[in-house]
C-alpha positions as CSV (number, residue, x, y, z in Angstrom):
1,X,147.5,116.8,68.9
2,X,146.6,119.6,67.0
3,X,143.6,119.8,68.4
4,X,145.2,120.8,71.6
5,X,147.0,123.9,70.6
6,X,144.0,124.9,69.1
7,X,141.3,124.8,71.2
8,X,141.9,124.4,75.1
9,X,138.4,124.9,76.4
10,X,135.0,125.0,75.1
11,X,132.0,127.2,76.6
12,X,129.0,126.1,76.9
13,X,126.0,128.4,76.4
14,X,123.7,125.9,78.3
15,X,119.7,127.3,78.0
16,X,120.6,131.1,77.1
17,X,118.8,133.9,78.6
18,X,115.9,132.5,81.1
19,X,114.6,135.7,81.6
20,X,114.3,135.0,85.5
21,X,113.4,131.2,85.5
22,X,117.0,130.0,85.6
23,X,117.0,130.1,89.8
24,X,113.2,127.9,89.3
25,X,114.5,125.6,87.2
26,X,117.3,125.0,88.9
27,X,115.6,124.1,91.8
28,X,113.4,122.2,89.9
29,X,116.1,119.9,88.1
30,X,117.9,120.1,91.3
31,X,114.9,118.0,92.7
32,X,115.4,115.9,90.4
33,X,118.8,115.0,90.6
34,X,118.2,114.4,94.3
35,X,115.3,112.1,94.1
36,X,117.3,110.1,90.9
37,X,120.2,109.9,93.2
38,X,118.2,108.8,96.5
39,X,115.7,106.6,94.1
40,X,118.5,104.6,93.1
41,X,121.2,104.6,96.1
42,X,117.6,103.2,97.8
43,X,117.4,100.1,95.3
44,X,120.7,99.0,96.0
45,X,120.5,99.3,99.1
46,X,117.8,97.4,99.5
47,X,118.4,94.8,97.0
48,X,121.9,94.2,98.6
49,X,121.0,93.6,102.4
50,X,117.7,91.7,101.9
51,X,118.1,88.5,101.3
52,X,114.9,87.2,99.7
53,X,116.2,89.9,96.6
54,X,119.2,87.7,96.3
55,X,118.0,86.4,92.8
56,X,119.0,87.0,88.9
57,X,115.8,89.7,88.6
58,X,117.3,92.1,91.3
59,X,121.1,91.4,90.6
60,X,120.2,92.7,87.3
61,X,118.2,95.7,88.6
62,X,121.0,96.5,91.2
63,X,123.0,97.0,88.3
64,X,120.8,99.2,86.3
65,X,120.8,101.2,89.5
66,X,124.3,102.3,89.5
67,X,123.7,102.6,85.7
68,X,121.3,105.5,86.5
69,X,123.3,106.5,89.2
70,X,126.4,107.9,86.4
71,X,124.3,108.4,84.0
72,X,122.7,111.4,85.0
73,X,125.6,112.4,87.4
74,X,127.8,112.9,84.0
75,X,125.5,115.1,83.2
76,X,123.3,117.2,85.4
77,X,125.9,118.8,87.8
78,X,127.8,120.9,84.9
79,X,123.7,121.1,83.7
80,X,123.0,123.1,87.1
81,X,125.6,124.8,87.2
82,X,124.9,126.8,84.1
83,X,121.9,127.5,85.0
84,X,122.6,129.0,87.8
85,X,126.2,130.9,86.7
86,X,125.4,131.0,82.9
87,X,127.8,129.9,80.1
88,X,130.4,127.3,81.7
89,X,133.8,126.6,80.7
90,X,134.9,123.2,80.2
91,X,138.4,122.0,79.3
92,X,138.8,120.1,76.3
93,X,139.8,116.4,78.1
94,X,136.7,117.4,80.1
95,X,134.8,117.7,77.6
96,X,136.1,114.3,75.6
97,X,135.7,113.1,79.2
98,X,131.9,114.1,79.5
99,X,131.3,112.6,75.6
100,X,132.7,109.3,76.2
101,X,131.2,108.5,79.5
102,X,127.3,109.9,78.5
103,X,128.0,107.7,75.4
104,X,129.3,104.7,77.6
105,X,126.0,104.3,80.0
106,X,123.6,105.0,77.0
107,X,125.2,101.8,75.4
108,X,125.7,100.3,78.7
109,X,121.9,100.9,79.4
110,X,120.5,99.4,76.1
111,X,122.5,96.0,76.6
112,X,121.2,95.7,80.2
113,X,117.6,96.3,79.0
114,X,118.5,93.5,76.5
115,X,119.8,91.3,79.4
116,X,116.5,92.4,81.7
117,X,114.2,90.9,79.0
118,X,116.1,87.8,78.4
119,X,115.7,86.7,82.1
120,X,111.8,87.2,82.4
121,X,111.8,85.3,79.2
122,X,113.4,82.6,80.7
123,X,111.5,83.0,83.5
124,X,108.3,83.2,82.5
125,X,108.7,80.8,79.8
126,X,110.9,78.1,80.9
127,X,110.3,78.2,84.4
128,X,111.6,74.7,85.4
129,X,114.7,75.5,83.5
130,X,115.2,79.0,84.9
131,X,117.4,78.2,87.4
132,X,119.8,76.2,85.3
133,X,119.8,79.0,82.5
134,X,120.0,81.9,84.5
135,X,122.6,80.9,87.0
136,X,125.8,82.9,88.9
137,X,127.9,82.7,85.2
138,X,125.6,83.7,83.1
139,X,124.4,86.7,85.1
140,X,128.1,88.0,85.3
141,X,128.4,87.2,81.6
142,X,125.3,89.4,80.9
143,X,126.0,92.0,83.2
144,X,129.7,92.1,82.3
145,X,129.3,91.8,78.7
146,X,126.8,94.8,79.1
147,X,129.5,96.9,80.7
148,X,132.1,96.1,78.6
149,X,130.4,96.4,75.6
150,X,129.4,100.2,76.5
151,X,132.7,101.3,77.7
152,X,134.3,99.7,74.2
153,X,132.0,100.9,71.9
154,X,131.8,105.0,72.0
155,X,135.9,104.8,71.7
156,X,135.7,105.1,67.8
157,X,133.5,108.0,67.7
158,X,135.2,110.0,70.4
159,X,138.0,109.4,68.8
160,X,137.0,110.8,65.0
161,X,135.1,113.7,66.5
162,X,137.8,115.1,68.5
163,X,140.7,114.5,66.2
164,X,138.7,116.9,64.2
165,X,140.2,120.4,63.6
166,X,137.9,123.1,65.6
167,X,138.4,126.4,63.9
168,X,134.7,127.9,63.9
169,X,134.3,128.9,67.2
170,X,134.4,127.2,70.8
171,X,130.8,128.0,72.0
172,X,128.6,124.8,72.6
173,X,125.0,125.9,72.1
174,X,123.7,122.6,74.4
175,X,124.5,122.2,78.6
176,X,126.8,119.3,77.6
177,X,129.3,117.8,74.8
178,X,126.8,116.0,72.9
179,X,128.1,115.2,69.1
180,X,125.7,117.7,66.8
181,X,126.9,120.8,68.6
182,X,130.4,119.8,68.6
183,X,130.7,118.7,65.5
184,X,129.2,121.8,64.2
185,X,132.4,123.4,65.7
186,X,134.2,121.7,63.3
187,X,136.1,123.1,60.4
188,X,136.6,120.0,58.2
189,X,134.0,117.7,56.6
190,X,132.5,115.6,59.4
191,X,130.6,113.7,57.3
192,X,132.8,110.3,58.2
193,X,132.1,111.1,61.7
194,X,128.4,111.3,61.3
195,X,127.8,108.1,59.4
196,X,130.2,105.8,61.7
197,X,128.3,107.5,64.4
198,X,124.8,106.4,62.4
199,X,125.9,102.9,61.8
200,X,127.3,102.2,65.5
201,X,124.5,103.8,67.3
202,X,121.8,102.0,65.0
203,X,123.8,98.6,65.9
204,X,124.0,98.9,69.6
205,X,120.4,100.4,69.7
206,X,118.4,98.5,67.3
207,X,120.0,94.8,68.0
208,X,119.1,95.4,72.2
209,X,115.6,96.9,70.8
210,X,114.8,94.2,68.7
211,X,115.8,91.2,71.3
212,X,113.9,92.7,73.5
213,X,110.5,93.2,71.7
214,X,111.0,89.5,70.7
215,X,111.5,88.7,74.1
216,X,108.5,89.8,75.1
217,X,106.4,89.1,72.7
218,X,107.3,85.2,73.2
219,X,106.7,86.5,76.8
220,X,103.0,87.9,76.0
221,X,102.5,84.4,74.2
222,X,103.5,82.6,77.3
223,X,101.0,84.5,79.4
224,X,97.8,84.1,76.8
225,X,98.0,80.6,77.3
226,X,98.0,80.6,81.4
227,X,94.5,79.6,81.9
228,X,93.4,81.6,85.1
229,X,93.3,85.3,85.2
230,X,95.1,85.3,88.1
231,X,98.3,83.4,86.7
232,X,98.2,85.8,84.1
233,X,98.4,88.5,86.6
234,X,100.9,87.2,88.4
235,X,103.5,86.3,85.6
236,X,102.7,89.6,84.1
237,X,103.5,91.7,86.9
238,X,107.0,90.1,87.1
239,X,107.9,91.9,84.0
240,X,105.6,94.9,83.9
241,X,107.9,97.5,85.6
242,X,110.8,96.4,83.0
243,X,108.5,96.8,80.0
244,X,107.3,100.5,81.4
245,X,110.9,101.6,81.5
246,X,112.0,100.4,77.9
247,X,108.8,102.1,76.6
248,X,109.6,105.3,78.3
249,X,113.8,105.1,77.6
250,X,113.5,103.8,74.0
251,X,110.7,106.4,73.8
252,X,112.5,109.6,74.3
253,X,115.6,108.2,71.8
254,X,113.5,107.2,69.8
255,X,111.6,111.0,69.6
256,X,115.4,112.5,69.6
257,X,116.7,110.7,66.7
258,X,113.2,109.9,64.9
259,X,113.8,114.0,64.0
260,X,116.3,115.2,61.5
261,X,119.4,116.7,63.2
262,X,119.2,119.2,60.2
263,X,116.0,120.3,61.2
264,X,116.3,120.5,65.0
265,X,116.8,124.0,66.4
266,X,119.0,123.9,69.3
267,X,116.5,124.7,72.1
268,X,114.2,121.7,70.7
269,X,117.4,119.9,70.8
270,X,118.0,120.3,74.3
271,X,114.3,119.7,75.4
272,X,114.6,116.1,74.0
273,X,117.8,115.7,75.4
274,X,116.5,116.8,79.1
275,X,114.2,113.9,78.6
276,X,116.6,111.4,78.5
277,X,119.0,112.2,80.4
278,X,117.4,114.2,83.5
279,X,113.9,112.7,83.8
280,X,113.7,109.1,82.6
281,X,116.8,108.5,85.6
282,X,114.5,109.8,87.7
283,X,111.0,107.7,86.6
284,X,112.9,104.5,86.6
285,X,113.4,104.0,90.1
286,X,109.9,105.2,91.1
287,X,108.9,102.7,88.8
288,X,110.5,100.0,90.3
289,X,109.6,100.8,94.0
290,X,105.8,101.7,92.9
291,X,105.1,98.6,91.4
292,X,107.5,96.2,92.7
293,X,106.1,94.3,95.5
294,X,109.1,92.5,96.5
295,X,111.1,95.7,96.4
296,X,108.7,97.9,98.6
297,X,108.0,94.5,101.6
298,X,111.8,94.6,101.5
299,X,112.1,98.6,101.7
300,X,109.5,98.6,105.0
301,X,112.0,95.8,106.2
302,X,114.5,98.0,106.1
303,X,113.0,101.1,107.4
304,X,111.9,98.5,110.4
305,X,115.1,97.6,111.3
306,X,116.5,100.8,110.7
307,X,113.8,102.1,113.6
308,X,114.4,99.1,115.6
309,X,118.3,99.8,116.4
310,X,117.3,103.2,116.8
């Protein structure tokens, strides 16, 4: 509670002095935002008034598309708008606020990754007993394991890093509460904070990463042994937009956090950070429509019937 007399509000410096480019690149991230938002509201749309996407794939997917959905938006909105007013106050609940959640979906994310992989290994490798494995309970299990998991795990961390005593200023030097700068605010040894942080984050990102590189590579096994190329093809392609957006999301954390916080300077800092949080939300559903066959037959469906009651 002391906390709250102290500090009230923190400021944060989002990306300094742009010398001119601030209005560019806030068109440009703006663009962004838009086409993560529309990407994604377009996916669940889609997968929730067709009927032939009615299946275990595409429940999961629709879920990863509301994922996106928050996960940028707890973001990006306080991000444009320092670029386009400068340094932006936000209150201290805000700011815990803005912590938690981020922390919630990347969690939330990994798990549902996890979950993705399991179901194309079951589906590619036990076929005839897909249906059995992968039925309504275990979907909800997954999904709502996923969910619940997220939301559960962050609460230590917030918890220790804002029952922390900030005496040493109350300018963030990022465009949101991420843990480095804040803790950097801090006035008291945060080693504690950092190494719970260490240890929870390498449990709920390392356990999801390694089920799902053994998923698929029991997967890739599974598909060697299809004898015609165009089995192979077609078993492959099931799970090829999945495997592109693990490489691209565990990609970017792992460049963040493969890199000493020590010897990150803040504006590296915040390039890495724009990775993962503003432009892999906005590659995953292009992925998914691109190369998704089902997904872009059941989008011209749509867009057919949409012209049709016109």
């Amino acid at each position: 509670m002391g906390n709250l007399t102290m500090i009230k509000e923190f400021l944060l410096l989002g990306f300094g002095s742009l010398h001119g480019l601030q209005f560019l690149l806030f068109g440009l991230f703006l663009g962004i935002y838009v086409v993560t938002l529309m990407g994604n509201i377009v996916i669940l749309t889609v997968i929730c008034s067709d009927r032939s996407l009615q299946n275990p794939m595409y429940f999961f997917l629709s879920n990863f598309s509301f994922l996106e959905i928050w996960y940028t938006t707890s973001i990006t909105p306080k991000m444009l708008k320092t670029l386009l007013l400068g340094p932006e106050a936000i209150s201290f609940a805000a700011c815990v606020a803005q912590f938690y959640f981020f922390g919630s979906m990347a969690v939330v994310e990994c798990f549902l990754l996890a979950a993705m992989s399991y179901d194309r290994y079951l589906a590619i490798c036990s076929p005839l007993r897909y249906p059995s494995l992968m039925n309504v309970y275990t979907c909800v299990m997954l999904a709502g394991g996923s969910w619940l998991g997220g939301f559960l795990t962050p609460v230590v961390t917030v918890t220790m890093t804002f029952q922390l005593p900030f005496c040493a200023g109350y300018e963030i030097d990022h465009f949101f509460c991420d843990l480095a700068p804040v803790l950097k605010l801090a006035c008291s040894d945060s080693g504690t904070v950092e190494m719970t942080t260490f240890l929870m984050a390498s449990v709920v990102t390392m356990v999801p990463f390694l089920l799902t590189i053994a998923s698929y590579v029991h997967i890739v096994v599974a598909v060697l042994r299809i004898p015609s190329a165009a089995g192979k093809q077609r078993a492959f392609s099931t799970c090829s937009s999945h495997l592109i957006v693990v490489t691209l999301y565990y990609g970017t954390l792992g460049t963040v956090y493969a890199i000493p916080t020590a010897t990150q300077t803040a504006a590296l800092n915040k390039i890495f950070s724009l990775l993962y949080t503003v432009v892999t939300p906005m590659i995953n559903p292009i992925v998914y429509s691109l190369r998704n066959k089902d997904v872009k037959n059941a989008v011209k469906r749509l867009l057919s019937q949409w012209s049709y009651a016109k």
